[in-house]
KOLTORLO-136241 format. One record per residue (C-alpha): residue number from 1; residue in three letters; x, y, z. Coordinates in Angstrom, 3 decimals, padded with zeros to 6 digits. Example, Ala and Ser with C-alpha at 12.3 -4.5 7.8 and 13.67 -1.06 7.14 Angstrom:
2
seq | type | east | north | up
1 | ALA | 012.300 | -004.500 | 007.800;
2 | SER | 013.670 | -001.060 | 007.140;
% end
This chain:
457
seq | type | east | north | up
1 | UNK | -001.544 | -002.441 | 017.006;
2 | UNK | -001.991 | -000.368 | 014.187;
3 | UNK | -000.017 | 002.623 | 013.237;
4 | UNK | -002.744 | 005.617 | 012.401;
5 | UNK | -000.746 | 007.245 | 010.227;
6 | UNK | -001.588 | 006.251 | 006.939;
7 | UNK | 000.250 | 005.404 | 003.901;
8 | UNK | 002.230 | 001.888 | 003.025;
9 | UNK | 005.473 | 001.110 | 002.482;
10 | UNK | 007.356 | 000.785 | 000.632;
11 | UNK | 007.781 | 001.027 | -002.728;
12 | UNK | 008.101 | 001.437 | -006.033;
13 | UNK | 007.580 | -001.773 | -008.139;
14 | UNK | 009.742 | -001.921 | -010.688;
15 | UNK | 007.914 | -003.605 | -013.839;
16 | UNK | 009.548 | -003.011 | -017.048;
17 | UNK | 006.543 | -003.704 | -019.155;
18 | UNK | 003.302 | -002.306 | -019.259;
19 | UNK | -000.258 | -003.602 | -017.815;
20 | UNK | 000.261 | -007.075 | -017.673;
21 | UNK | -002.144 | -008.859 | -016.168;
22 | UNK | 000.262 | -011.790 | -014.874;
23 | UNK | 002.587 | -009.153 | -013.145;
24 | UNK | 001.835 | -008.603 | -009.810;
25 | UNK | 000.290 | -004.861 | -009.484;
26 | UNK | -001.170 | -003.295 | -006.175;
27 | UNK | -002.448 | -000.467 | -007.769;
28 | UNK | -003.238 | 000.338 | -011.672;
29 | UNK | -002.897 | 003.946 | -012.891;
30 | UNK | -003.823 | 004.891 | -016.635;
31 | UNK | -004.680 | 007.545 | -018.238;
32 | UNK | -007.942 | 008.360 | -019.678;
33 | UNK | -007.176 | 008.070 | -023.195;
34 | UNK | -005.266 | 004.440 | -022.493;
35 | UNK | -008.519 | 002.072 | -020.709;
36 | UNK | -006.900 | -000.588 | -019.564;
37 | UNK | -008.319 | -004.300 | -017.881;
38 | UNK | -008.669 | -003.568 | -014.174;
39 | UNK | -005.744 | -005.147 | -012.066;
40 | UNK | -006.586 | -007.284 | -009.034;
41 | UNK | -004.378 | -005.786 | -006.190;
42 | UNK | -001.841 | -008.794 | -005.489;
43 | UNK | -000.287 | -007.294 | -002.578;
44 | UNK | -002.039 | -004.542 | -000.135;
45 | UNK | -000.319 | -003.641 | 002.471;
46 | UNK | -001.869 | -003.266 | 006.063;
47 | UNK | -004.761 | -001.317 | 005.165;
48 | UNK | -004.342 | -001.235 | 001.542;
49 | UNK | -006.051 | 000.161 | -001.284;
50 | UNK | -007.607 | -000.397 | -004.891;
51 | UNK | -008.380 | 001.737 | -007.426;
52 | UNK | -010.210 | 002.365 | -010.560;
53 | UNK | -009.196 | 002.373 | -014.055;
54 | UNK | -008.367 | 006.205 | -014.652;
55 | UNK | -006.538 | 007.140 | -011.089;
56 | UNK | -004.576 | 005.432 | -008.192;
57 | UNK | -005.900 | 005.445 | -004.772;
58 | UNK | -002.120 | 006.038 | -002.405;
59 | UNK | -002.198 | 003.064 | 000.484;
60 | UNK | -003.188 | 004.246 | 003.800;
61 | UNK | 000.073 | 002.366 | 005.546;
62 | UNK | 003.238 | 003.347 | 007.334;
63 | UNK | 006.272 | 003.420 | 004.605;
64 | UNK | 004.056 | 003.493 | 001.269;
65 | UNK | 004.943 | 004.516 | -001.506;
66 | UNK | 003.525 | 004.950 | -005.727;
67 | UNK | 004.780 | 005.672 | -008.751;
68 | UNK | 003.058 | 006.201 | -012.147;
69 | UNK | 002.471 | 004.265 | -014.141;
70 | UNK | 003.593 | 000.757 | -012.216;
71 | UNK | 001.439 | 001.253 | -008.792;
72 | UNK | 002.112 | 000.907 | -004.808;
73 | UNK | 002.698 | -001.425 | -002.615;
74 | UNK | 004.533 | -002.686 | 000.129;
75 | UNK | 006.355 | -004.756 | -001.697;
76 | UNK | 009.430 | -004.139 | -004.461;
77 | UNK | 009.005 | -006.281 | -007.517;
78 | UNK | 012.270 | -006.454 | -009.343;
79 | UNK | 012.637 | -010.039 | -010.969;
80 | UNK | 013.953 | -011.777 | -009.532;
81 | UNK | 013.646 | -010.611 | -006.241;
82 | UNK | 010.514 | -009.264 | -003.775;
83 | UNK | 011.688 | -007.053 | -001.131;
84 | UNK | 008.911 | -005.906 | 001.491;
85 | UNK | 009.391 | -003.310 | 004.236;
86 | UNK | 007.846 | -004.216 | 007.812;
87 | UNK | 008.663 | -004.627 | 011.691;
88 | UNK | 009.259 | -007.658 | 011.263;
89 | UNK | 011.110 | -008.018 | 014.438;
90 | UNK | 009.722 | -006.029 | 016.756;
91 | UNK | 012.238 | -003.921 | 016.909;
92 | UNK | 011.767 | -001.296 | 013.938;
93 | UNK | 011.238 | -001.484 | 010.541;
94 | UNK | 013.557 | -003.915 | 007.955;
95 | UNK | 013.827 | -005.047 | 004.488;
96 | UNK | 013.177 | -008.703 | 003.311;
97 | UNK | 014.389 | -009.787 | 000.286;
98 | UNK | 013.380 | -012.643 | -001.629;
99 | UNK | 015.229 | -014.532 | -004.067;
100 | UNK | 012.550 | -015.948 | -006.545;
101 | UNK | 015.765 | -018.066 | -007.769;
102 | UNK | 016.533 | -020.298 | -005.235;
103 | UNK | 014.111 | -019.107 | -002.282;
104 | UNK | 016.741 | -017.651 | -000.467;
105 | UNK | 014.827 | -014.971 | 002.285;
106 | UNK | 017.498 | -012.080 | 003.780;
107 | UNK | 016.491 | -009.669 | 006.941;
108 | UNK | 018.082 | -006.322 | 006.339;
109 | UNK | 018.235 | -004.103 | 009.838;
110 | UNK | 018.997 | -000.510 | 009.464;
111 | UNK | 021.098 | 000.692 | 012.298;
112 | UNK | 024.059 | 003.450 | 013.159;
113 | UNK | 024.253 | 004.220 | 008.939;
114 | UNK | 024.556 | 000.817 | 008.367;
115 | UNK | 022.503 | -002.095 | 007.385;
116 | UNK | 023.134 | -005.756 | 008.486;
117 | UNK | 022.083 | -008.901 | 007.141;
118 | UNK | 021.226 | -011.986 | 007.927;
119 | UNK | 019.393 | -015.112 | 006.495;
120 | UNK | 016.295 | -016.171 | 006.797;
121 | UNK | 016.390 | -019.506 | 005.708;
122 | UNK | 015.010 | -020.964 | 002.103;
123 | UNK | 011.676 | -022.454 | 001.213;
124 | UNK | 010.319 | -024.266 | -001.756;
125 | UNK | 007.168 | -022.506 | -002.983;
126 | UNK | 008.657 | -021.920 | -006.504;
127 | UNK | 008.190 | -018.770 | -008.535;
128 | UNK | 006.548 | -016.421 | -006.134;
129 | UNK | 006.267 | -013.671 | -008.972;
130 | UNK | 004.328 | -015.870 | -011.378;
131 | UNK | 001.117 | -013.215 | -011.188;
132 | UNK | -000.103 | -016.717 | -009.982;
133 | UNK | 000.501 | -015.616 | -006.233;
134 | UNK | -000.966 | -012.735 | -003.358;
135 | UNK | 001.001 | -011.218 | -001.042;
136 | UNK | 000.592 | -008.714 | 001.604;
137 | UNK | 002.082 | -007.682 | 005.137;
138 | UNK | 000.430 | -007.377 | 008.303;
139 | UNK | 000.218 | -008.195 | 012.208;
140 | UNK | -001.939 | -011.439 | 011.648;
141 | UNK | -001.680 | -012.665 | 014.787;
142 | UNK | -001.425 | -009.657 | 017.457;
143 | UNK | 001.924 | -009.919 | 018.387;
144 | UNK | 003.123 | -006.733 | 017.444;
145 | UNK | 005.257 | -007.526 | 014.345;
146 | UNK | 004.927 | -007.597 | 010.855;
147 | UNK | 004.096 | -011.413 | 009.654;
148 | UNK | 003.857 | -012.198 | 005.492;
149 | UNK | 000.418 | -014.046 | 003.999;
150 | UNK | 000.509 | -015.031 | 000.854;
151 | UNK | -002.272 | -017.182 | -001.466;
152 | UNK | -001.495 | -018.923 | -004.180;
153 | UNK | -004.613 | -019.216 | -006.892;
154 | UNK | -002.872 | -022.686 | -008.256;
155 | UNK | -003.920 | -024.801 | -005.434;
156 | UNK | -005.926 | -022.357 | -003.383;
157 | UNK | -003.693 | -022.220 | -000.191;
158 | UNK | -002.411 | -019.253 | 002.441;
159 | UNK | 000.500 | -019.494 | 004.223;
160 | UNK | 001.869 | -017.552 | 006.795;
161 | UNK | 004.915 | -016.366 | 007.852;
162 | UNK | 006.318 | -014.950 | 011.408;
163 | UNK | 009.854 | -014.585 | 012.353;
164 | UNK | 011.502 | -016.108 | 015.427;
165 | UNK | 014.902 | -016.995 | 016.128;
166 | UNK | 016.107 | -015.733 | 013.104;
167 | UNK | 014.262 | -017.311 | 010.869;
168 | UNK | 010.863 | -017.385 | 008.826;
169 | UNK | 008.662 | -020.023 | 009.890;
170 | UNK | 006.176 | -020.717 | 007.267;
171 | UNK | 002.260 | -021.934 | 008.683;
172 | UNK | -000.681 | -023.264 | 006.611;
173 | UNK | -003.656 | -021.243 | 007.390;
174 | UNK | -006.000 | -022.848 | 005.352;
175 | UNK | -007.777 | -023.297 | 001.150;
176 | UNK | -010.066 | -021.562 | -000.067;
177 | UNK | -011.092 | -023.221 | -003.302;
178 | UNK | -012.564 | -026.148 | -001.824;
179 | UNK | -008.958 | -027.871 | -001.535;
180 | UNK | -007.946 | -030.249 | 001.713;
181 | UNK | -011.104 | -030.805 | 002.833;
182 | UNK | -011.830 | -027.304 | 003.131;
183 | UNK | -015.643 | -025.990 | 003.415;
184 | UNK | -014.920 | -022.606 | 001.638;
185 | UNK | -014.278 | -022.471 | -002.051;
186 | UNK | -014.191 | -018.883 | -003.474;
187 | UNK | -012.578 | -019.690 | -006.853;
188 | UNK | -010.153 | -017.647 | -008.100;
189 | UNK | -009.595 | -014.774 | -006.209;
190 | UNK | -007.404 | -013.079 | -008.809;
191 | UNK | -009.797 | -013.239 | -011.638;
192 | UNK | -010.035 | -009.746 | -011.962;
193 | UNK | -013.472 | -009.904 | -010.270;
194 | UNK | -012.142 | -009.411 | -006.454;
195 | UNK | -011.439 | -006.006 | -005.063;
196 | UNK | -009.120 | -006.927 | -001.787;
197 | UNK | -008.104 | -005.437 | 001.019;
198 | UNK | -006.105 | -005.779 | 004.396;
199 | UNK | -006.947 | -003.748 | 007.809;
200 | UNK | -007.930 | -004.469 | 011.457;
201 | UNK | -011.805 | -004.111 | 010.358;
202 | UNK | -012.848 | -005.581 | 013.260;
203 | UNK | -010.963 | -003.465 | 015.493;
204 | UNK | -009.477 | -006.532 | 017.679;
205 | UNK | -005.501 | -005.097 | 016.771;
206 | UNK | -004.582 | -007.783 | 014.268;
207 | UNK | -004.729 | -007.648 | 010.461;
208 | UNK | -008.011 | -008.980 | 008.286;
209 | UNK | -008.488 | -009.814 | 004.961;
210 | UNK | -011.506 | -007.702 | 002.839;
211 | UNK | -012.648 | -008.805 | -000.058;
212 | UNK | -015.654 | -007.768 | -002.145;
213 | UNK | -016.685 | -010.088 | -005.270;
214 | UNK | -018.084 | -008.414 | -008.285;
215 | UNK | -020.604 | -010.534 | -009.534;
216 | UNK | -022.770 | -010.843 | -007.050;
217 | UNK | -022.019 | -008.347 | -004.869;
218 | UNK | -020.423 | -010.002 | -001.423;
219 | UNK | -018.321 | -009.345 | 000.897;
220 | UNK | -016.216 | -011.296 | 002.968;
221 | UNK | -013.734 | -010.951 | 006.088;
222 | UNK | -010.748 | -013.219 | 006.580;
223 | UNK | -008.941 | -013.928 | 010.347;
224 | UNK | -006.678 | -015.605 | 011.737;
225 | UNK | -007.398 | -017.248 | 014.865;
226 | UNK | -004.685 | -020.269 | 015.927;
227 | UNK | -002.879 | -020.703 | 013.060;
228 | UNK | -006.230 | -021.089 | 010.817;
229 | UNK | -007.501 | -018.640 | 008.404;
230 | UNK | -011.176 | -018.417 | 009.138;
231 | UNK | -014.143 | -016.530 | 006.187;
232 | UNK | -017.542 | -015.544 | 007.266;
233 | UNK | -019.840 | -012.631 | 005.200;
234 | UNK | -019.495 | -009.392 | 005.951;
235 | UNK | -022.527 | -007.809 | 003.543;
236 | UNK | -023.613 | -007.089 | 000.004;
237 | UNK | -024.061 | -004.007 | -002.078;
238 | UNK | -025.689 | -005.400 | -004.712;
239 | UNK | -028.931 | -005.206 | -002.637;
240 | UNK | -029.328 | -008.311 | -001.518;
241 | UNK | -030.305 | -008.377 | 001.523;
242 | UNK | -028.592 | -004.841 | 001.864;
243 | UNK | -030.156 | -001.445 | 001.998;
244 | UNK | -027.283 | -000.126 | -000.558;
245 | UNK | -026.602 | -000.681 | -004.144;
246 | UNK | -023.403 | 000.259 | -005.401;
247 | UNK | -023.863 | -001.455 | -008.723;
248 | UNK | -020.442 | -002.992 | -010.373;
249 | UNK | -017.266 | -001.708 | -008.619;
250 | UNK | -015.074 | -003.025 | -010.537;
251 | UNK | -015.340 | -000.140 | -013.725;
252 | UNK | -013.974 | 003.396 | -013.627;
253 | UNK | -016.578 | 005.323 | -011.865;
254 | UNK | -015.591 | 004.096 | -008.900;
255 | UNK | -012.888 | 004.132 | -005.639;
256 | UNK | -011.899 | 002.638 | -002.930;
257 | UNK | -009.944 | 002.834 | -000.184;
258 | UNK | -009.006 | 002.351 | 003.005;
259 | UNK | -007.755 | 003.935 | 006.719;
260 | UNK | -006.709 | 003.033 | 010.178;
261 | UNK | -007.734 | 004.967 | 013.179;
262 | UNK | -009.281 | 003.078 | 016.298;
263 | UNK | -009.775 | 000.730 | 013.390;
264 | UNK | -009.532 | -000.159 | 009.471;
265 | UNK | -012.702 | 001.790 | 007.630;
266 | UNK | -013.695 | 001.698 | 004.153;
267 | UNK | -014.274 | 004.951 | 001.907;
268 | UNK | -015.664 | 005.066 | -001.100;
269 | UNK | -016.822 | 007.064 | -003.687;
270 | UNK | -018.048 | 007.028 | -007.541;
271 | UNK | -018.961 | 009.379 | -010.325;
272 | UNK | -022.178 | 010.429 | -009.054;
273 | UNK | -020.002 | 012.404 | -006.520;
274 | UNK | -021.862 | 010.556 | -003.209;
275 | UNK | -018.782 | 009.411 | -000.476;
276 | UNK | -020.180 | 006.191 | 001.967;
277 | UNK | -018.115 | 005.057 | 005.219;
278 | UNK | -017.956 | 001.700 | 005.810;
279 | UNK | -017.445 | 000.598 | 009.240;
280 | UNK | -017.423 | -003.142 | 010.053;
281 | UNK | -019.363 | -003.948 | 012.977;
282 | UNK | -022.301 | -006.552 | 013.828;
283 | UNK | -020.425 | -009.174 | 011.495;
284 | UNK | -021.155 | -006.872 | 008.680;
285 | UNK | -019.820 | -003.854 | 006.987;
286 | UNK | -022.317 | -001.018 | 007.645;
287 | UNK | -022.394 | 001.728 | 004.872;
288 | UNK | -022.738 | 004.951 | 005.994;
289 | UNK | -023.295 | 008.303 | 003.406;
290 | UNK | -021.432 | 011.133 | 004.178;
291 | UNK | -022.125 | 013.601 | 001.429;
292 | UNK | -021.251 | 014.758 | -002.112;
293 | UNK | -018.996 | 017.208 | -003.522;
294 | UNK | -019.801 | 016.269 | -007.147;
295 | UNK | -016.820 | 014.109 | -009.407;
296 | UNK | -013.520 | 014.972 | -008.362;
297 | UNK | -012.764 | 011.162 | -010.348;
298 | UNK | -011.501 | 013.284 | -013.028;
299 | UNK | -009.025 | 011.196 | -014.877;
300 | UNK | -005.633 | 010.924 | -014.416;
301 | UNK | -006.109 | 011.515 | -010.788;
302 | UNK | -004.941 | 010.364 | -007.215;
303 | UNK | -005.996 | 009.994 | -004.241;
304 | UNK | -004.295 | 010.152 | -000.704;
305 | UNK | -004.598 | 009.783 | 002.960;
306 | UNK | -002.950 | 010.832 | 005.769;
307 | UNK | -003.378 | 013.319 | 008.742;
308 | UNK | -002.013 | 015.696 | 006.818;
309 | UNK | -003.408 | 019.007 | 008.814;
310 | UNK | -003.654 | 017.651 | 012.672;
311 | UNK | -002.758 | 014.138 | 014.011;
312 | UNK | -006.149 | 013.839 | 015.232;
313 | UNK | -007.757 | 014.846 | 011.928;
314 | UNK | -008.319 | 011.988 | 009.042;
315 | UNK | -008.120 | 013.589 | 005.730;
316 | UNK | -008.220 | 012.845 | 002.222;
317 | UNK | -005.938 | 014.588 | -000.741;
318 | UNK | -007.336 | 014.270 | -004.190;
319 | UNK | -005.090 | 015.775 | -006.963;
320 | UNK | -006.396 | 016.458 | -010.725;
321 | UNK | -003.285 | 016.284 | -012.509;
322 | UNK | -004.813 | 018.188 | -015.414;
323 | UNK | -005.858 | 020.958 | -013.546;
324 | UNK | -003.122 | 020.865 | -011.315;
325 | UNK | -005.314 | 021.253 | -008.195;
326 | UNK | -005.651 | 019.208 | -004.327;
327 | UNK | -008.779 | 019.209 | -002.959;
328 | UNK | -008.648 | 018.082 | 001.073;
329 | UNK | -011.310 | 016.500 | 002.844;
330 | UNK | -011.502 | 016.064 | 006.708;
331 | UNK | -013.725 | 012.902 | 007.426;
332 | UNK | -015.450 | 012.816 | 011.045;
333 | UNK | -016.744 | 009.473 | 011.869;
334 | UNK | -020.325 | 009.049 | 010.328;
335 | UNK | -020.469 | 013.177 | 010.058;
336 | UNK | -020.472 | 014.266 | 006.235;
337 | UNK | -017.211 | 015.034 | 005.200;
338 | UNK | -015.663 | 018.752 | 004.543;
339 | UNK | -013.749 | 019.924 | 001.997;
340 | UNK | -011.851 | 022.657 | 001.347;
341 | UNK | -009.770 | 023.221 | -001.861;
342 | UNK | -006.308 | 023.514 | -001.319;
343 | UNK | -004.771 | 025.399 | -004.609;
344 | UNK | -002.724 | 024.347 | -007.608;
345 | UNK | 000.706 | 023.380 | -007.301;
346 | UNK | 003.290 | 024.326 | -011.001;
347 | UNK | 004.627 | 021.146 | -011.403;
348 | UNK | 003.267 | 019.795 | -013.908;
349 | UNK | 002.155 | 016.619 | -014.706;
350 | UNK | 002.712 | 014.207 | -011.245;
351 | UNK | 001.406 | 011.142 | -012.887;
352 | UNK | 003.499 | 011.521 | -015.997;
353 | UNK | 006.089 | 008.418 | -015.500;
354 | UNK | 008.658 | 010.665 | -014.166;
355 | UNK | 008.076 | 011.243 | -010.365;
356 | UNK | 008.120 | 009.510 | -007.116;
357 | UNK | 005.428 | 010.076 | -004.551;
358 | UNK | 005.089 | 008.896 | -001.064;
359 | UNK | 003.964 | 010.155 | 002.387;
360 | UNK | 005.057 | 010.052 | 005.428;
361 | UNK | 005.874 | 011.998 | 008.671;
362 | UNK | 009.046 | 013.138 | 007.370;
363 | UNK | 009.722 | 015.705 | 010.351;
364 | UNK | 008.546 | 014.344 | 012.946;
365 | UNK | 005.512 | 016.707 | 013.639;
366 | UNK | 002.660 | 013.930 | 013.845;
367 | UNK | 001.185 | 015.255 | 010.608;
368 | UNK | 001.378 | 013.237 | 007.113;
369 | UNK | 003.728 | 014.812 | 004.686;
370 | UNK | 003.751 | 014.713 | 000.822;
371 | UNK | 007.200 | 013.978 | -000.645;
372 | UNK | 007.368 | 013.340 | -005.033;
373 | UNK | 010.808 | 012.892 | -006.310;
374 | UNK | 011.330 | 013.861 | -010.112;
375 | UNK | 013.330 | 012.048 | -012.461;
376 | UNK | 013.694 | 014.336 | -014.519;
377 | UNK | 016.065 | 017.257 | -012.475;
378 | UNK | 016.392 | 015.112 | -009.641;
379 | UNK | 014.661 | 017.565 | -007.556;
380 | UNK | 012.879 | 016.249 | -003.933;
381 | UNK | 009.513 | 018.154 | -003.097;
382 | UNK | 008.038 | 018.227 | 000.798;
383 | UNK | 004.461 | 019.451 | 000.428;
384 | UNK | 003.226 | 020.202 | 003.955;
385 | UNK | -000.388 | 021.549 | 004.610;
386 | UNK | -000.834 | 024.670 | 007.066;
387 | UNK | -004.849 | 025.973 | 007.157;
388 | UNK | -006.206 | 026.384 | 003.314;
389 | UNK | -003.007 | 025.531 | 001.531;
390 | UNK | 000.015 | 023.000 | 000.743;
391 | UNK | 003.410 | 024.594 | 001.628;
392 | UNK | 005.675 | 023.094 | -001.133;
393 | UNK | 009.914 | 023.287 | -000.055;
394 | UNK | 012.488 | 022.158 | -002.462;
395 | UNK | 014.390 | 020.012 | 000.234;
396 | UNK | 017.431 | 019.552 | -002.774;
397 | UNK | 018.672 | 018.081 | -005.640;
398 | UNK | 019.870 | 014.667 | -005.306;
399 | UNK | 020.711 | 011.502 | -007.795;
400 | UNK | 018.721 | 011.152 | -010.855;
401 | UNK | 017.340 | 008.598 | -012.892;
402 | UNK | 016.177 | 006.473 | -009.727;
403 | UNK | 013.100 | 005.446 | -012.008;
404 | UNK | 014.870 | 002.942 | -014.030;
405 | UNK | 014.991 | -000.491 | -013.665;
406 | UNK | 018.310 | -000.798 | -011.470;
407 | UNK | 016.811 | 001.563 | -008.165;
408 | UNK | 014.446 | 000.761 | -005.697;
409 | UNK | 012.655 | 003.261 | -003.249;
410 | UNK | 011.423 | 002.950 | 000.006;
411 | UNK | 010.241 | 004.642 | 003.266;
412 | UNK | 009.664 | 003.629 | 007.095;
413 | UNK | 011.168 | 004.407 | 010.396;
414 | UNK | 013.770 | 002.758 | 010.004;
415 | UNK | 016.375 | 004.648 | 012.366;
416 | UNK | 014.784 | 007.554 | 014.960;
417 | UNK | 010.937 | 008.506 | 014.951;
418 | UNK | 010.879 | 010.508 | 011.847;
419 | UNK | 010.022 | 008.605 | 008.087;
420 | UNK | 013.213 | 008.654 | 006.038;
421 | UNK | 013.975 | 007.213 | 002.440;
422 | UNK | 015.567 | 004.216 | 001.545;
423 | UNK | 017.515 | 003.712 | -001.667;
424 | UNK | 019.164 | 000.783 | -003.465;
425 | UNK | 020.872 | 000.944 | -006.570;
426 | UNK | 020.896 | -002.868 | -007.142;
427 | UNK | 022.474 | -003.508 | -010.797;
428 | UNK | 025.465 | -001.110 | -010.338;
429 | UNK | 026.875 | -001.002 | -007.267;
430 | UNK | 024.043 | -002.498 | -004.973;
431 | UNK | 024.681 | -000.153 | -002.677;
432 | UNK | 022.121 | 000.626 | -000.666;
433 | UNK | 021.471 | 004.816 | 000.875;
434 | UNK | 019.396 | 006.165 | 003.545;
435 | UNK | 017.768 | 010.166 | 003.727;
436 | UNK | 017.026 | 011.986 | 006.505;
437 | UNK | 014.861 | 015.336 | 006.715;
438 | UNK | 017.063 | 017.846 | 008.239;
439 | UNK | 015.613 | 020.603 | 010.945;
440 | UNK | 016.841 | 023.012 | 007.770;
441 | UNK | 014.348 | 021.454 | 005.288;
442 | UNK | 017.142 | 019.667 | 003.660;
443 | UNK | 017.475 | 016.131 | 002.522;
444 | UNK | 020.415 | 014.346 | 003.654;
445 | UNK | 021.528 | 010.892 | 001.917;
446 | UNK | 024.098 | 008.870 | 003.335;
447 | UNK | 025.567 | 005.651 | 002.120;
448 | UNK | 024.551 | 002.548 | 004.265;
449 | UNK | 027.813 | 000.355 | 005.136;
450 | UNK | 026.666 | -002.940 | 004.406;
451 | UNK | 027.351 | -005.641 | 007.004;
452 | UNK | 026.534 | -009.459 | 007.762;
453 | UNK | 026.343 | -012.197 | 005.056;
454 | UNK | 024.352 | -011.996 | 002.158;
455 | UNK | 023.451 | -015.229 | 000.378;
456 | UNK | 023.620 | -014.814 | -003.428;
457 | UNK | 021.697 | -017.052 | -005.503;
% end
């Protein structure tokens, strides 16, 4: 089943260039003065997100994390490897790495301070990080674990893969650009025209695909049901046929994203300051209008959700990084949704380049936690709501420069029931660290002994 706490994985994608439309992006973040071409998400995690041109919407999935200006995800892009967090076990969370050089796949498990690994096995897809190529995590077939789908837009395929016996045993799901004597022929789903998404929308405990195309207005709904990945509609906002007309989605007046409770729903918003629910239901994805606080799409903003003040309460954080402020919203089913603004926080500029910023239950209360890292002092911020108001504690001051292009960051469960960073310096010493919240608000990092084979390329 789902986890309801929201938020993705993992990490920080480490792309050395700028907005390149053949890198593979989850999110796009610019700033208003820098309009850039909207980025098709290439890898949402379980209930994962997209965005508009002038903010970042944070993933609603267990061990997310962003960073400005490169994105979220739930995957690590450093060429030439992919790393992705998930349970893919069943037995707590892991890494997987990648090698994009010879296909080489490694499980990582975290345990007693140190991490072992193992392999995976190879396979012969080629470049994987081509910009040519989709991929997401999930629980695609209800067993409990994290499974990997990926689609590749040269030949229209999905393949999925599930560990057992200690490997990764890749499955054809299915085309769908007409290839193999499939019925279903979308085109190109990374044409800049798709907004996608992945979430148990139906509510039957496995992972979906979402996707909305912008030129006519559709939706559609991917599952997977024995081993085949199978499309029907799931609505239009264009009008047709619809009693709601969002107009384009994919320009900056608009956002989108989504959260797990009982199930995955949709929330979305635009400049004219109206917020709509959608809940998929009926084999269609019913739009529901709960209420208007005027723009908060200010630009540069973000946007976040969690259950950040109870862990029966769904909220959403927006922060104005110009006027420093967080505005929270508490969203009750089909009810409007109330907001409350939460104060202004010194820090700065958060979406300058220079910090880190996940969430997570960090200390174990059942509430979502804020936690930004910044570059600059090295400095680790836990920002923890209590009524009207974000408590921020300086939980210490440890390593800097973990922005560059030789660290990646990540958070899960990966030992214990609390969310704790994961570190790897992987130029220098490829070492790998793990950090724990302490009961005294202070962030411990220990090195990780490194155990098992690892297969270099």
């Amino acid at each position: 089943m789902h986890n309801t706490k929201i938020l993705v994985i993992v990490a920080l994608i480490t792309i050395t260039t700028a907005f390149d439309p053949n890198l593979i992006s989850l999110v796009e973040i610019s700033k208003a003065s820098s309009f850039v071409p909207y980025l098709v998400p290439r890898f949402p995690n379980t209930a994962g997100t997209v965005n508009n041109n002038d903010g970042f919407v944070v993933p609603s999935i267990p061990g997310s994390t962003c960073h400005f200006p490169t994105g979220c995800g739930t995957v690590t892009l450093h060429y030439p490897t992919l790393y992705l967090i998930g349970n893919f076990t069943g037995g707590g969370m892991q890494v997987i790495s990648h090698s994009n050089l010879n296909g080489q796949w490694e499980l990582g498990r975290i345990n007693n301070n140190a991490i072992f690994w193992s392999s995976l096995g190879r396979t012969g897809f080629g470049d994987l990080l081509d910009g040519k190529h989709w991929i997401t995590t999930g629980d695609f077939n209800g067993d409990g674990r994290t499974d990997i789908l990926f689609h590749y837009i040269g030949d229209g395929n999905w393949w999925l893969g599930t560990y057992a016996n200690n490997t990764l045993n890749w499955t054809y799901v299915g085309n769908s650009e007409g290839h193999n004597s499939s019925p279903i022929n979308f085109g190109n789903l990374l044409d800049n025209r798709h907004l996608i998404l992945t979430g148990d929308f139906n509510g039957d405990g496995r992972t979906d695909i979402l996707f909305h195309y912008d030129g006519d207005g559709n939706w559609f709904i991917g599952s997977i049901n024995n081993n085949q990945l199978q499309w029907s509609n799931a609505g239009n906002t264009r009008g047709f046929g619809s009693n709601v007309n969002f107009g384009s989605l994919m320009n900056r007046d608009h956002a989108i994203t989504a959260f797990t409770t009982d199930r995955t729903y949709v929330l979305f918003t635009s400049s004219d300051g109206n917020w709509w629910l959608g809940t998929y239901a009926n084999n269609t994805l019913n739009w529901t209008y709960v209420g208007n606080i005027g723009n908060l799409l200010n630009p540069p903003y973000m946007m976040i959700m969690g259950k950040f003040h109870s862990p029966v309460e769904q909220n959403i954080l927006i922060y104005d990084s110009i006027r420093g402020t967080w505005t929270m919203g508490t969203i009750h089913g089909n009810s409007p949704i109330d907001w409350t603004f939460m104060g202004r926080a010194a820090f700065g500029d958060l979406l300058d380049g220079k910090h880190w910023i996940t969430t997570g239950d960090f200390n174990g209360d059942g509430r979502t936690d804020i936690l930004f890292h910044y570059d600059g002092d090295g400095n680790w911020w836990l920002g923890q709501i209590t009524t009207n108001t974000i408590n921020w504690i300086n939980i210490g001051s440890v390593f800097r420069d973990l922005l560059d292009a030789h660290h990646e960051l990540f958070n899960g469960k990966f030992q214990g029931n609390s969310e704790q960073i994961l570190l790897h310096d992987e130029f220098s010493t490829n070492y790998w660290w793990l950090g724990n919240l302490l009961p005294t608000n202070r962030l411990n990092i220990i090195q990780l002994q490194q155990l098992g084979v690892i297969v270099t390329p």
